[in-house]
C-alpha positions in Angstrom: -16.3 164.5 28.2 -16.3 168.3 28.1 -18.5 170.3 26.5 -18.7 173.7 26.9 -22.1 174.8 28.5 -23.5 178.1 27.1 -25.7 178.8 30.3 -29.4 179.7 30.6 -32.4 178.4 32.4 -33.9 174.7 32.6 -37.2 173.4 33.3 -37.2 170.3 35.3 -40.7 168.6 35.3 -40.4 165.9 37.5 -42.7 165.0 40.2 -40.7 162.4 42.3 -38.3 164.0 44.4 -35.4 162.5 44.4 -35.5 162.1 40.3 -36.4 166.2 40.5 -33.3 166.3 42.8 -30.6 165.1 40.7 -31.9 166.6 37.7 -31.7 169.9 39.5 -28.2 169.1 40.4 -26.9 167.9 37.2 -28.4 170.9 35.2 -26.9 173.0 37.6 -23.3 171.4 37.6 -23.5 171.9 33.8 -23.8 175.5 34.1 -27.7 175.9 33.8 -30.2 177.9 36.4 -33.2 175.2 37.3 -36.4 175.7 37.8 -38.8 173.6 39.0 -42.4 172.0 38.0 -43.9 169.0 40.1 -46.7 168.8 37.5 -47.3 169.0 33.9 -50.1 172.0 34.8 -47.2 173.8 36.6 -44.8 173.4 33.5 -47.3 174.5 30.9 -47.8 177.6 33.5 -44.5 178.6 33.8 -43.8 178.3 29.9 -46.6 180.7 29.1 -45.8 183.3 31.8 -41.8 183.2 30.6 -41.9 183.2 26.8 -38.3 182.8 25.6 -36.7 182.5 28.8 -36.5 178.8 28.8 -33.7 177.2 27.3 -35.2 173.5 27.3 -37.3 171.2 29.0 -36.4 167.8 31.0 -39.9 166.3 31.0 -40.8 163.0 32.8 -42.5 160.3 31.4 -41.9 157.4 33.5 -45.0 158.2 35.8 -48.0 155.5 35.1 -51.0 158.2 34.2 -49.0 160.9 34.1 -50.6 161.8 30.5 -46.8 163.2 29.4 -47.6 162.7 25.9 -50.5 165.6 26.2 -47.8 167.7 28.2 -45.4 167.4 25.4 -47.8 168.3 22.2 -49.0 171.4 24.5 -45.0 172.2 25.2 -44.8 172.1 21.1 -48.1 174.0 20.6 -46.8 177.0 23.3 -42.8 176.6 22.2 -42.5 175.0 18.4 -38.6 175.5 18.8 -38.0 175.2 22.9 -35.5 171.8 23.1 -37.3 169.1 25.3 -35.2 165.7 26.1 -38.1 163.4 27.3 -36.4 160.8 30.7 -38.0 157.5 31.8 -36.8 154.7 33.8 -39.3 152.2 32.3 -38.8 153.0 28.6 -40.7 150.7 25.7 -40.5 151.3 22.5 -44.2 153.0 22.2 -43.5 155.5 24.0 -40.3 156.2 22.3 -41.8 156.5 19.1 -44.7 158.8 20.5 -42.2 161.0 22.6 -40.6 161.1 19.1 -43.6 161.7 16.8 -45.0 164.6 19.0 -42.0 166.7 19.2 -39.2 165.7 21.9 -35.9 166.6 21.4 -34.2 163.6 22.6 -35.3 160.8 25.0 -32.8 159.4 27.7 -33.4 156.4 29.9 -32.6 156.2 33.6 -29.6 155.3 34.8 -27.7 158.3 33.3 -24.6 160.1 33.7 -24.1 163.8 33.9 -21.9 163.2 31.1 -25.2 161.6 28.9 -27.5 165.0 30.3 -24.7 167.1 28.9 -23.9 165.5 25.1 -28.1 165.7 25.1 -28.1 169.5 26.0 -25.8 169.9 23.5 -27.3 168.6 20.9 -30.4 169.7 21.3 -29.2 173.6 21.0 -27.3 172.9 18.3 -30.4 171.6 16.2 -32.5 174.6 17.2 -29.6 177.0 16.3 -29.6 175.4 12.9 -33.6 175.1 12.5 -34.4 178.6 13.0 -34.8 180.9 11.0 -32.8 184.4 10.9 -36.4 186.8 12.3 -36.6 183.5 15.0 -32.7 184.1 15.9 -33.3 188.0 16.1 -36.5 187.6 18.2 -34.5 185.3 21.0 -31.4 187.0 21.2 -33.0 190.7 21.4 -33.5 191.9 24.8 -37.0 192.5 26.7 -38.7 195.8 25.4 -39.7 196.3 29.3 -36.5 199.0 29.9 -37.2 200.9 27.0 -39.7 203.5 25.9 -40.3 207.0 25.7 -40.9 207.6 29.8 -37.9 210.2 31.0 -37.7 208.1 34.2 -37.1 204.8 31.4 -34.6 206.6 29.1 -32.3 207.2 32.4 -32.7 203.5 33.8 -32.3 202.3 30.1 -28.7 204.7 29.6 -27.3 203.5 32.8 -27.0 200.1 32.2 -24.4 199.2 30.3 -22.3 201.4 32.8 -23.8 199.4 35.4 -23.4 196.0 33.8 -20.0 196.4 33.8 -19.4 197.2 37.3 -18.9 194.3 39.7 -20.5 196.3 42.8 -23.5 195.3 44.3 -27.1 196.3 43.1 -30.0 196.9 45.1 -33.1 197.0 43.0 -36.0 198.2 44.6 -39.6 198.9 42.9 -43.6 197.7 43.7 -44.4 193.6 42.6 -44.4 193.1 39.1 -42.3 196.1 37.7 -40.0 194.0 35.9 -37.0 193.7 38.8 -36.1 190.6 37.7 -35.9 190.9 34.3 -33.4 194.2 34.9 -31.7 191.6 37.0 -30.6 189.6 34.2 -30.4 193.0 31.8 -27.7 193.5 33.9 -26.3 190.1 33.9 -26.2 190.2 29.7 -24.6 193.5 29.9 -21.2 192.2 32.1 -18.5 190.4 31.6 -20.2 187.3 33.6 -23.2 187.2 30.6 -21.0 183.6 29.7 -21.2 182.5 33.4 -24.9 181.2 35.2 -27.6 183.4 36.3 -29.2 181.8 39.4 -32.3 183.3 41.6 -33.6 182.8 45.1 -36.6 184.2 46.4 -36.2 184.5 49.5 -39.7 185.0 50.3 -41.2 181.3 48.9 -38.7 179.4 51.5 -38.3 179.3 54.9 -35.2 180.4 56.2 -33.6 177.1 57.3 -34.1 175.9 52.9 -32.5 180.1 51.9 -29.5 179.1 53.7 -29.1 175.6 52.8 -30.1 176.8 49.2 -27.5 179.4 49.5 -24.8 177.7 51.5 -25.6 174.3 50.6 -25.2 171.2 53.0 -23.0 168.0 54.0 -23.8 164.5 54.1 -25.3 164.2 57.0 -25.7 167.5 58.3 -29.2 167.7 59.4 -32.0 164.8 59.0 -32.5 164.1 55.2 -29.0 165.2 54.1 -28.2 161.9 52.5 -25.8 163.3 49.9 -23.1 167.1 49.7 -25.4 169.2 48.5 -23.5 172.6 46.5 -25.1 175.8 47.6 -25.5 179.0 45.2 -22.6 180.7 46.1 -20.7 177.5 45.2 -22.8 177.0 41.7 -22.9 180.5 40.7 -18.9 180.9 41.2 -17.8 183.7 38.3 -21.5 184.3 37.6 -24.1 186.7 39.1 -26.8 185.9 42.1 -30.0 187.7 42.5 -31.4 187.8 45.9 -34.9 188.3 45.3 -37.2 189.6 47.9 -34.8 189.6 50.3 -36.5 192.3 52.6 -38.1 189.2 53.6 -34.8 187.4 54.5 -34.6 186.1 58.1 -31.7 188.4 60.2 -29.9 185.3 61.1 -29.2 184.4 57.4 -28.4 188.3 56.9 -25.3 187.8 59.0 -24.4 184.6 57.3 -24.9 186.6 53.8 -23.0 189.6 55.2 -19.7 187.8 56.2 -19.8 186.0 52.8 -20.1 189.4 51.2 -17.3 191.1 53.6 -15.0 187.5 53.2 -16.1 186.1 49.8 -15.8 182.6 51.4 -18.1 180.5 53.2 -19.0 176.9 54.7 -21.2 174.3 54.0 -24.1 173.9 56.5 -22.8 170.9 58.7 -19.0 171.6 56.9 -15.2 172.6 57.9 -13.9 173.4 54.6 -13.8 177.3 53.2 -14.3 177.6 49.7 -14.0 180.8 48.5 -16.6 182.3 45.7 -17.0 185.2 43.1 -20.4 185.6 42.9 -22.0 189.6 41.8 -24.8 189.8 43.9 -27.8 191.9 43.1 -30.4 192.2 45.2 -34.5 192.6 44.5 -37.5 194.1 46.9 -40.7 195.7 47.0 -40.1 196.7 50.7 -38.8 199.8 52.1 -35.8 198.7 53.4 -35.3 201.9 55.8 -38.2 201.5 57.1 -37.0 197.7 58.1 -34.0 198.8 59.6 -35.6 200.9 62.0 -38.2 198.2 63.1 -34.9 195.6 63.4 -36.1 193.5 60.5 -33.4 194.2 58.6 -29.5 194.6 59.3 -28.1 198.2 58.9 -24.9 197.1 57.6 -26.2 194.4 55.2 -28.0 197.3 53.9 -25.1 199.4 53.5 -23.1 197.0 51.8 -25.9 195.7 49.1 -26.7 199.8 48.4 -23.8 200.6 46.7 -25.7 201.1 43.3 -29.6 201.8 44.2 -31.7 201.4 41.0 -35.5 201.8 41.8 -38.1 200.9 38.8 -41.0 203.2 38.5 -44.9 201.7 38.5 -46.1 201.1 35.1 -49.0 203.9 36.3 -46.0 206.4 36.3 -44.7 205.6 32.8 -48.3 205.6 30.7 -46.8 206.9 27.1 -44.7 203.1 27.6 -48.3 201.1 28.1 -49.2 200.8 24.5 -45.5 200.2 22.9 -45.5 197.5 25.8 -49.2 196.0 24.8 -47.8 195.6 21.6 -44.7 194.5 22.2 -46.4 191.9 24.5 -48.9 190.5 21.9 -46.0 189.9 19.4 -44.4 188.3 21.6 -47.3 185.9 22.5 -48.3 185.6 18.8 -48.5 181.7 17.5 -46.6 181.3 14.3 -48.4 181.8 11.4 -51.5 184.1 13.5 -51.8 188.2 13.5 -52.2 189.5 17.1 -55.2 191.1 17.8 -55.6 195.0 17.5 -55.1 197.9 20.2 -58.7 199.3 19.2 -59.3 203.1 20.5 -61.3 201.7 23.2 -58.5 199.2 24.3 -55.8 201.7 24.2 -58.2 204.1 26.7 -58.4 201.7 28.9 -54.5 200.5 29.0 -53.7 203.9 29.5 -56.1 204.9 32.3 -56.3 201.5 34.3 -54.5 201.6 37.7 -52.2 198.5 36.8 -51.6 197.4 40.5 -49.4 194.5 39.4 -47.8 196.6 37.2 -46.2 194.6 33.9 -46.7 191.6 34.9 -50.4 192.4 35.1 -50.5 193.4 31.9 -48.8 190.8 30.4 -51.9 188.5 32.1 -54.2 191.1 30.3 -52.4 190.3 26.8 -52.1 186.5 27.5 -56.1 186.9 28.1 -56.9 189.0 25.2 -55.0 186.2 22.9 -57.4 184.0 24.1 -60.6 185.9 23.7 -59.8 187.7 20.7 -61.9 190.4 21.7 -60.1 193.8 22.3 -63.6 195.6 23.5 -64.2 192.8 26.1 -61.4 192.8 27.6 -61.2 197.0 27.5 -64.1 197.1 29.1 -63.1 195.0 32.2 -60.3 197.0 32.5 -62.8 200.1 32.9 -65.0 198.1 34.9 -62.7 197.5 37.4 -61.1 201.3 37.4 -64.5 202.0 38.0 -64.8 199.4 41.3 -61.6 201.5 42.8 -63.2 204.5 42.3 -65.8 203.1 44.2 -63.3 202.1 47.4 -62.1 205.6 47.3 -64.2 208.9 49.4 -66.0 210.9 46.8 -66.6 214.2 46.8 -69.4 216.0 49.2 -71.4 217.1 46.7 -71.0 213.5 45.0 -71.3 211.4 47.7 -74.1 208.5 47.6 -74.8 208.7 51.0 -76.5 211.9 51.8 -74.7 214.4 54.0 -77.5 214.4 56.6 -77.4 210.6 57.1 -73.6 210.3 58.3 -72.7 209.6 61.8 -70.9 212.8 63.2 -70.1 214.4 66.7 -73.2 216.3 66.8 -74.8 212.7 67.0 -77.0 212.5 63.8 -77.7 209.2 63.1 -76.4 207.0 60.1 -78.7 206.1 57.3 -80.2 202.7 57.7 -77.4 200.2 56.5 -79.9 198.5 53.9 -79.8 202.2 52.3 -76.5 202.5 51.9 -76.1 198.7 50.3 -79.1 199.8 47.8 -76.8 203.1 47.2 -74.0 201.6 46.7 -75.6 199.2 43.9 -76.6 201.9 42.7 -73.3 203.4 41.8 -71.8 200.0 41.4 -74.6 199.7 38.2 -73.6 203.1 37.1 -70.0 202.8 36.7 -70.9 199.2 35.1 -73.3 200.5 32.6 -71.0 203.5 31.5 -67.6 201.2 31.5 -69.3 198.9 28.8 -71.1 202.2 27.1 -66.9 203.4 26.4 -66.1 200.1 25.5 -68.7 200.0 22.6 -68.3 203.5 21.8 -72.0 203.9 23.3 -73.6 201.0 21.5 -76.1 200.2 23.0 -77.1 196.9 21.7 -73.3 196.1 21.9 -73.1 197.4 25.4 -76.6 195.2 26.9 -74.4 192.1 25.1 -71.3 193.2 26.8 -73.4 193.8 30.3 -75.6 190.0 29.6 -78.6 191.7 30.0 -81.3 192.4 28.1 -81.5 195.3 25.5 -85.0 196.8 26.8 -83.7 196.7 30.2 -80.4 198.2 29.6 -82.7 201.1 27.9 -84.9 201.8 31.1 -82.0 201.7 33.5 -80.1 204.4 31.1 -83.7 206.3 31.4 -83.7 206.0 35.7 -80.0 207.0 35.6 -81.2 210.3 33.0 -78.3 209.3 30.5 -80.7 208.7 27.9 -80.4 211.8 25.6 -76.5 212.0 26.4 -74.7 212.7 23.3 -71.7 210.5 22.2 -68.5 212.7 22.8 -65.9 213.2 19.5 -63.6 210.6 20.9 -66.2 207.9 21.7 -65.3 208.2 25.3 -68.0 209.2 27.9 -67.7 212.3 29.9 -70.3 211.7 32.0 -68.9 211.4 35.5 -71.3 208.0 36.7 -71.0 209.2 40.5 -73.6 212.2 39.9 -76.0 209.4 39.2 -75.3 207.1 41.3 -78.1 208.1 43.6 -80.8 208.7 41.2 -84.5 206.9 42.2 
């Protein structure tokens, strides 16, 4: 039987081995990118860190214990519409009916056929295209808001790619962890004339290198110990598709040669194999590392380099693009919204803090910040850690001389003066740590002060005499509700 497989991504949550094995294969026979969950903890994870970017879920049940049935009403609580086909090889007909009752999709029994996966897959996207509604429809068909905004450096990565998308050539897409590489990956992918073809991933960095070639290259029976069965490779699966080579600064230079001559010869082997097959396979190609700088300390080949850098894309940090932050806060708690509940607000003192946090993990950081703030409801709380921990960088970073908590005279220095005592510079670094704390949570509650000794779990009276030994007492509440009072002056005061 052939059915015509429309692609996407599924979720295999399997925990024995060789059952997650041929799962992954079948899916990805059928057309489908796999990813993989060995627990029902790991599956719930990965559902509520890529919202809408699951097609369904193959979810096991035949584990004694395995408490499936809570997995499955959490899968329905997360995704109300997300197909999941529930497989056992010990079936009875209690937990049919409760597979059923809580939400599954469909329920096969082991032994089954590619052929049975398939008709199942088939069916289940059919019934979600027909139970949802025309705003559900719009929301999972409309690309991620993470490539647009009003950022110049946005706008021009934005316009470029549907001119991009189109081309065949190799893309090398460079940019810090958690700027959203992966998903311009796949923007790419939509935006060719491969979207109808599969979109695999490898990270190169999560394997070691004798899995990324057999991952890549795939195996033979018998080719090394544990190859019971022909194994097909990426380059064989994703034939007409795209590829995205993730991390692979982090690729060993042995399978750099391998990838070159497939890239130079479009054709390969097996691991353990004789036959060439030939493939078609875009490759695009994903790092945080400076690649240059790997070449020159003979981590990286030179002419692998070459030939993935024919189109050089590399994402700005989301510090670098601040007037995106709040459309992408927003954006972000839509997006994690249940049915049926409002997101919270961006209060004043939330959107101060979005837009002058550091954001070292960049989006992905922030969409942790959003999943957080759906769970505590509580825009000021979370604002005010954000603060609080701008404030702890500040604190890593050399202050000013005339700042500075340690006095002048008490630093080491050629002309031999002594250091201060090392218990004096802990108790002045408290010091300032307690200062930046007090001020973060004064800004969070617009400097209320009953609001801020809740915020700081400490008691109003004593919040009142620290504000008095730090002198910021009598300080007046600026127009915008936002302290100007620079917490490093006071840092040092007895």
């Amino acid at each position: 039987m052939q059915i015509k497989s429309e692609g996407g991504t599924i979720l295999v949550c399997e925990d024995e081995s060789e059952d997650q094995s041929y799962l992954e294969m079948a899916a990805r026979r059928l057309g489908y990118a796999v990813e993989l969950a060995h627990d029902n903890e790991a599956a719930l994870g990965y559902l509520s860190s890529s919202r809408f970017q699951v097609s369904a879920v193959l979810l096991d049940l035949s584990k004694p214990g395995s408490n499936g049935i809570n997995t499955l009403r959490e899968i329905r609580r997360v995704e109300s519409h997300l197909p999941v086909i529930v497989v056992s090889s010990a079936p009875t007909p209690n937990n049919v009916v409760a597979a059923m009752k809580n939400g599954a999709t469909d329920f096969l029994c082991r032994p089954m056929t590619h052929d049975d996966l398939q008709v199942a897959l088939s069916k289940a996207f059919e019934r979600q295209a027909s139970t949802l509604c025309p705003q559900q429809e719009k929301m999972l068909s409309v690309p991620t808001k993470a490539f647009s905004g009003t950022s110049p450096r946005m706008q021009e990565i934005r316009s470029m790619i549907p001119y991009i998308g189109a081309s065949d050539a190799p893309v090398l897409i460079q940019g810090e962890t958690g700027c959203g590489k992966e998903v311009f990956a796949k923007e790419l992918h939509a935006n060719s004339a491969r979207t109808g073809k599969v979109f695999l991933k490898l990270n190169c960095a999560a394997l070691p290198s004798e899995l990324v070639e057999s991952e890549l290259f795939g195996y033979e029976r018998g080719a090394f110990t544990g190859a019971f069965q022909r194994r097909a490779g990426m380059f064989e699966l994703a034939n007409g598709g795209t590829l995205l080579l993730d991390e692979i600064g982090d690729m060993d230079v042995r399978i750099q040669a391998k990838l070159l001559q497939v890239l130079q010869d479009k054709e390969f082997r097996r691991i353990g194999g004789k036959e060439i097959i030939k493939t078609d396979v875009r490759i695009l190609a994903a790092t945080h590392r400076d690649l240059e700088s790997a070449i020159l300390h003979s981590t990286f080949r030179e002419d692998l380099y070459y030939r993935l850098n024919v189109i050089n894309i590399e994402l700005p940090p989301l510090r670098d693009r601040k007037e995106d932050i709040v459309p992408l806060t927003e954006y972000l708690l839509n997006k994690y919204a249940l049915p049926g509940s409002a997101a919270p607000t961006i209060t004043p003192n939330l959107k101060y803090a979005v837009t002058t946090y550091h954001w070292p993990g960049n989006i992905r950081e922030l969409e942790n910040m959003v999943r957080r703030l759906m769970v505590l409801r509580n825009p000021d709380l979370v604002a005010s850690e954000l603060l609080a921990r701008s404030a702890r960088k500040r604190l890593g970073e050399p202050a000013p001389a005339h700042m500075s908590a340690v006095p002048r005279t008490a630093k080491a220095g050629v002309n031999g003066t002594a250091k201060a005592p090392i218990l004096e510079q802990v108790t002045k670094a408290k010091q300032q740590a307690e200062a930046e704390a007090i001020l973060a949570a004064l800004d969070s509650t617009r400097w209320n002060r009953k609001q801020a000794a809740i915020l700081l779990q400490i008691d109003y009276k004593a919040l009142l005499y620290k504000l008095k030994k730090l002198g910021l007492e009598d300080k007046a509440i600026p127009v915008d509700g936002m302290s100007a009072v620079n917490p490093l002056q006071y840092a040092v005061a007895d």
